[in-house]
C-alpha positions as CSV (number, residue, x, y, z in Angstrom):
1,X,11.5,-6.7,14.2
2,X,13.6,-9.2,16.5
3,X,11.1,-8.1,19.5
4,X,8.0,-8.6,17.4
5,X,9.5,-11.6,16.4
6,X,10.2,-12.9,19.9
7,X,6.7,-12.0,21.2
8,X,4.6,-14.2,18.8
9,X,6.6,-17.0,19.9
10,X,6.0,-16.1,23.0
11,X,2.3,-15.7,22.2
12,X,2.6,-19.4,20.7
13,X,2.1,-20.6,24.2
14,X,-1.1,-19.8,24.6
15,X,-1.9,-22.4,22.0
16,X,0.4,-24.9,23.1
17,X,2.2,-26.2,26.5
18,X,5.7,-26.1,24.9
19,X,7.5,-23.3,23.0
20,X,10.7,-24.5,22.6
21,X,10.5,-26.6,19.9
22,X,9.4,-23.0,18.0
23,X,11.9,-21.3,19.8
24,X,14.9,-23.3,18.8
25,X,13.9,-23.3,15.3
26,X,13.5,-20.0,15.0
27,X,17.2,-18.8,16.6
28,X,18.6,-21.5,14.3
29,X,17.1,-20.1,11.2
30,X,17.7,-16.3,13.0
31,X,21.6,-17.2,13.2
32,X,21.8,-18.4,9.8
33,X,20.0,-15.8,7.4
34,X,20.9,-13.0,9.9
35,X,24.7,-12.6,9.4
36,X,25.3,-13.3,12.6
37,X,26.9,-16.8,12.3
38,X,27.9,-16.1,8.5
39,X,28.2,-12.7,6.8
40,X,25.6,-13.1,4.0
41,X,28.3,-12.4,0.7
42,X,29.5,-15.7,1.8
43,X,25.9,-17.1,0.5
44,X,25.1,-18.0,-3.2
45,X,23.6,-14.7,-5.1
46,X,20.3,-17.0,-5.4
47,X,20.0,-17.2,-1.5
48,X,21.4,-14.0,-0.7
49,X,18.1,-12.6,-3.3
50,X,15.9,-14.6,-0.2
51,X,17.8,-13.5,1.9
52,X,16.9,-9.5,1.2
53,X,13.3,-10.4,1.0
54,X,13.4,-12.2,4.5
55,X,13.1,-10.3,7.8
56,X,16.3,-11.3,9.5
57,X,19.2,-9.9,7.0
58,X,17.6,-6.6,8.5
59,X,18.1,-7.6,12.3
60,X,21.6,-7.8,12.3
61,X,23.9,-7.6,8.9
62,X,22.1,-4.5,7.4
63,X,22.8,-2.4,10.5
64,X,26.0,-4.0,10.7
65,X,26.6,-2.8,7.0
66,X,25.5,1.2,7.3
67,X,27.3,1.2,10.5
68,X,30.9,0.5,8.7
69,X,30.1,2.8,5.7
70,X,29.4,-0.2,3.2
71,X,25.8,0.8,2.8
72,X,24.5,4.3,1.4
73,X,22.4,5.9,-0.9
74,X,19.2,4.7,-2.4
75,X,20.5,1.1,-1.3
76,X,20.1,2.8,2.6
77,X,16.6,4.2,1.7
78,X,15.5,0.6,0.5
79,X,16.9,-1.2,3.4
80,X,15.0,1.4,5.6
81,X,11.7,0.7,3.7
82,X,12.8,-2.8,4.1
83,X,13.0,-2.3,7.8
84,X,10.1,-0.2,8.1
85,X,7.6,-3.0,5.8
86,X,8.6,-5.7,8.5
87,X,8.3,-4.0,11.6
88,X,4.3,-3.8,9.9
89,X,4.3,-7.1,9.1
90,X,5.6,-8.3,12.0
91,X,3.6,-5.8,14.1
92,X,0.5,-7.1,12.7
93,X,1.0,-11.1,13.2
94,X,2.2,-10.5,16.7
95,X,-1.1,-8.4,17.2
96,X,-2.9,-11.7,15.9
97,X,-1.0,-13.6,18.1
98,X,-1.9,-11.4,20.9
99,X,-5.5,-11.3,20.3
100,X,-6.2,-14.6,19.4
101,X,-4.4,-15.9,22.4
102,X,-6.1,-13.7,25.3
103,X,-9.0,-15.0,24.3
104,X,-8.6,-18.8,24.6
105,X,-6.5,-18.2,27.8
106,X,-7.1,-19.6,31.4
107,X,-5.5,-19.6,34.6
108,X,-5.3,-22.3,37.1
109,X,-4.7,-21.5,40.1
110,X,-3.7,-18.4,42.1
């Protein structure tokens, strides 16, 4: 998910001359809503519901969770659907990305 992630910023630069405005934004919103800054039970139950639908809980906490046993069951299974849904999703607008982009590209130069 992180490396699909990653790649259609990346792919943003074929649109523009600067990524880093996208780039910065994107790790801010990836340390917040991840767990990696804050562990998400710190969050209000009605952002921790976004939270779960979002792609980043899924980078970092939810591995985090199964790894120390705090995770299992048909809760495991969904997270893993989860997972598995935005590694599709993510897939597919990186894809976009991709195609979209080697097509209005041009090199200068040698």
């Amino acid at each position: 998910i992180s490396y699909f992630m990653s790649m259609t910023i990346g792919f943003v630069g074929f649109f523009t001359t600067e990524t880093t405005g996208f780039e910065n934004t994107y790790d801010a919103v990836f340390e917040l809503f991840s767990g990696k800054l804050i562990p998400l039970i710190f969050f209000p139950v009605a952002v921790i519901g976004l939270v779960k639908i979002l792609p980043f809980g899924y980078i970092v906490y939810f591995p985090s969770q199964v790894l120390i046993g705090n995770i299992s069951g048909t809760e495991l299974l969904r997270g893993f659907m989860i997972q598995g849904f935005w590694v599709i999703v993510t897939y597919i607008i990186c894809k976009f990305f991709w195609i979209k982009g080697i097509k209005k590209f041009s090199a200068i130069g040698l």
